[in-house]
C-alpha positions, 0 to 999 in steps of 0.5 A: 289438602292437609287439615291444618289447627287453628290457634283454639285447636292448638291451645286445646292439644297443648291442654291450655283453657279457654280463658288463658286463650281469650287472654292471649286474643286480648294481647294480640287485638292490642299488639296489633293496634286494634280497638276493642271493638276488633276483640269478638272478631280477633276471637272468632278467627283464632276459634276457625282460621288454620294456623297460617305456613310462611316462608322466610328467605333472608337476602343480602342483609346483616341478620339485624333483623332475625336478632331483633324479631327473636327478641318481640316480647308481645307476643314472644317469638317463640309463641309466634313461631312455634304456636301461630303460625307454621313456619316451614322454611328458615335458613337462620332458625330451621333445625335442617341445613344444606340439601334436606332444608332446600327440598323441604322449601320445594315441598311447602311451595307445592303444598301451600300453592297459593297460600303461603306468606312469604317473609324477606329480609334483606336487599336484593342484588341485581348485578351480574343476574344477582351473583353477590348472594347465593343461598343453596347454590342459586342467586337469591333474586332467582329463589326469590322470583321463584318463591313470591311466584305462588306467594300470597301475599309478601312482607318486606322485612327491615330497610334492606328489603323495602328500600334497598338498605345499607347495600344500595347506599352509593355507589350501589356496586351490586345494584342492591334493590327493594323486593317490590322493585323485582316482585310485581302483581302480588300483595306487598307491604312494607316493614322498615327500619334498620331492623325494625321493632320486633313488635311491629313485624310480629302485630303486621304478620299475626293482622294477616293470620286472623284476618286474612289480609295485609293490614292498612297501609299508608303511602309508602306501603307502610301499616298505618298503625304502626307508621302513623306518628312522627317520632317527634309527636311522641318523643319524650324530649319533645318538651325541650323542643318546644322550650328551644332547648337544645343539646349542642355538644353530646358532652355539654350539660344539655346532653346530660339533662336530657334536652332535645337532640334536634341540633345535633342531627335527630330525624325525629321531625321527618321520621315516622315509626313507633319508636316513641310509644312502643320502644325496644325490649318491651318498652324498656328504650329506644336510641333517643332515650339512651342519648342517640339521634334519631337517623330515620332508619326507617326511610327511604335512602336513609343511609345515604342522607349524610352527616348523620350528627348534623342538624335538619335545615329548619322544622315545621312549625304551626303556619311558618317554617323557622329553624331552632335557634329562632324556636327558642327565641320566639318562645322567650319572647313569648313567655317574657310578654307573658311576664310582663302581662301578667305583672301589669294585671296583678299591679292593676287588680291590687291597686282596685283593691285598694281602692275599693278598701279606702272607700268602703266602710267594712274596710275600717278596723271600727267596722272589723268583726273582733276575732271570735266574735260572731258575724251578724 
């Protein structure tokens, strides 16, 4: 069996030193969405584990996904490709086409039996035995069944490859499905959305290259660092909400200030992903902060739940369920009781004080000490 480097070994041929490589052990302990704790072993399976071979098939999809994972900034895409992981076999980034790109995909199969990862994008059409996205002359379903047969483990790239995506949207012609509804018996977790943040697919794939393993998943099949919050814990607007705030119109004044976009369609309440936390384009943005609702673009039959731009039927709140025009009125009644509280102790407290004046002897001007004079 071929001797493949780890990452410490890979960094020495390129005659880069041990400190930038803890630096770069650092970065990935904390794209992942580790603690520090996780440092010393992050280090110890960049120092012994060999780098690891994927392979990277793309099915019935929009090539969303491949636009946004070339854009991951932590680490880049290119220091993923090139230098942590091998990649063997990538019909949208591979230098070869056509038969030579084929045969090598047989090749790495054989070679890496057993310990390959195996990436899809894309949904996977089952209709008339898959004939409606042929890659190299063959149904994807069938490349697929083929591949994932001698797969490690497989990462579903993207809401078309969990879930089914835009293709399974009804009527479903081309009865479009997810991957783990035609793979079984193999390691599967789930990176949706529509495409997913590039961060979230590059920390899911490097947590399999130093440990050896799928990272924790949640029950839907999601990691769980990465899928733990709803967009509406971490959005900025939240605020807004609580204030019962709330855009009506995307051209009212509302919008312009930035107010909550509950009303006019966001998914935030329900959706769970990063998007809040970690953004888009190294933190720079994410629809919610560029004035668009959140679709949820990362569940399942998204696409199908429809009108988009129509607000939720009612939000959880502490112990009740009440819908939005009931949030912002609760809370202004609140903060007037809040009000007139507040006036009716201060009126209390000063008229105490003046009580106290009339009947103290130090509230007479005789008794004042005179300006600079000293307070025995």
């Amino acid at each position: 069996m071929e001797k493949r480097d780890t990452l410490w070994e890979l960094f020495q041929k390129k005659n880069i030193g041990r400190r930038d490589f803890l630096k770069t052990c650092v970065a990935l302990t904390s794209m992942m969405g580790l603690s520090t704790e996780f440092l010393p072993q992050v280090i110890e399976a960049a120092d012994k584990k060999p780098l690891l071979p994927v392979i990277w098939l793309h099915g019935h999809e929009c090539t969303g996904c491949d636009e946004s994972f070339i854009r991951s900034q932590s680490p880049l895409a290119s220091d993923l490709v090139l230098n942590m992981i091998a990649l063997e076999y990538m019909d949208v980034l591979a230098a070869a086409a056509g038969e030579p790109l084929e045969h090598h995909l047989e090749e790495t199969i054989k070679k890496y039996a057993g310990q390959y990862v195996l990436i899809f994008e894309g949904a996977v059409p089952t209709a008339e035995n898959g004939i409606y996205c042929m890659v190299g002359g063959k149904p994807i379903l069938e490349t697929l069944k083929h591949v994932a047969q001698n797969a490690a483990a497989i990462i579903e790239n993207g809401s078309c490859a969990a879930w089914g995506g835009i293709q399974a949207a009804r009527p479903n012609p081309t009865k479009s499905v997810a991957v783990s509804e035609v793979i079984s018996g193999k390691p599967i977790i789930k990176v949706p959305g529509c495409p997913p943040i590039p961060e979230v697919l590059t920390g899911t794939i490097m947590h399999y290259v130093l440990f050896g393993q799928l990272p924790p998943v949640d029950n839907q099949g999601r990691p769980k660092q990465f899928f733990g919050n709803r967009i509406h814990d971490t959005c900025y607007r939240r605020p807004f909400f609580d204030s019962g705030m709330f855009v009506e119109k995307f051209d009212d004044m509302a919008s312009k200030a930035g107010w909550c976009l509950y009303k006019v369609g966001c998914r935030g309440p329900e959706a769970y992903n990063s998007c809040g936390n970690m953004r888009w384009w190294n933190g720079m943005s994410y629809p919610i902060q560029s004035g668009a609702p959140c679709v949820a673009c990362a569940a399942n039959n998204f696409w199908d739940n429809d009108p988009f731009y129509e607000r939720l039927p009612n939000i959880p709140v502490p112990n009740t369920i009440a819908n939005a025009d009931k949030v912002g009125a609760i809370l202004a009644g609140v903060t007037t009781a809040g009000v007139v509280a507040h006036g009716i102790a201060s009126y209390v407290q000063h008229k105490m004080h003046e009580s106290k004046a009339e009947h103290s002897p130090e509230g007479t001007d005789e008794h004042k000490p005179e300006r600079g004079q000293d307070n025995e």
